[in-house]
N, C-alpha and C positions, 0 to 999 in steps of 0.2 A: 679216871677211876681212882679211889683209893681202896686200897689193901692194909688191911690195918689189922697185923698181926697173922697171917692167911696162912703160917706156918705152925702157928700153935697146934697143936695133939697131931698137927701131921706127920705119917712114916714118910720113910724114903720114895717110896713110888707116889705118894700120893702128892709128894713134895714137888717133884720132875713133874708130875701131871699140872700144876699150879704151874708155874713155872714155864713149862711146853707152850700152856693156853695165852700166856702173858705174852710171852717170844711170839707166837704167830698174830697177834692181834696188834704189835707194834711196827707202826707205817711211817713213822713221822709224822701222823696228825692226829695222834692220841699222845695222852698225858697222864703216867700210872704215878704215885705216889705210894711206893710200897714200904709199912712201915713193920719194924723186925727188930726185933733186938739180938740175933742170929747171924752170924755168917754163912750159915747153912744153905737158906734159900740161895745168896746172893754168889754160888758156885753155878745154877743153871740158871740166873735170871742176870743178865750182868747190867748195873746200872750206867748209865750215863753222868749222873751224880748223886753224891752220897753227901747228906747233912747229917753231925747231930745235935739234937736238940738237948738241954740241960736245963730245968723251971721254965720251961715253955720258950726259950729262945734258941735260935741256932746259935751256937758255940766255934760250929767246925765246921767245914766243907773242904770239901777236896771229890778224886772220883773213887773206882773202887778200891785204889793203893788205901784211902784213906779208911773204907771197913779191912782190909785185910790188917794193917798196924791195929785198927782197934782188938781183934782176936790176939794176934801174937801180945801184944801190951797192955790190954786193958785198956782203962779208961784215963790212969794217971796221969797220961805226960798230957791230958788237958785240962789236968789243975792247974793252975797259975804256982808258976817257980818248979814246974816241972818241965823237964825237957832231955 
């Protein structure tokens, strides 16, 4: 499945309720591609791995340490010459 964007206009409950449905539907033999530019959702839905894309290419990968740095930092330290 993808989710693309599933958090936009969402409040807080209705955020957990996404979120809730996501968690029970995950077996190991489904495949969610949830995409957010938020670390909001990514507090009750915890990924497995987390890319991100920049002009249409993945840039970055890592798991969810890697959206948690992006909230605290931003985006900068994945400019080239940042670090």
């Amino acid at each position: 499945a993808i989710l693309d964007e599933t958090d936009s206009g969402l409040d807080i409950d209705a955020l957990k309720l996404v979120a809730e449905g996501v968690n029970r539907l995950r077996d190991g033999q489904r495949s969610f591609i949830v995409i957010t530019h938020y670390q909001r959702l990514l507090d009750y839905l915890k990924p497995d791995r987390v890319h991100v894309l920049s002009d249409g290419r993945i840039v970055e990968s890592g798991d969810q340490g890697l959206a948690e740095r992006l909230e605290r930092e931003g985006y900068a330290f994945l400019e080239p010459g940042e670090a």
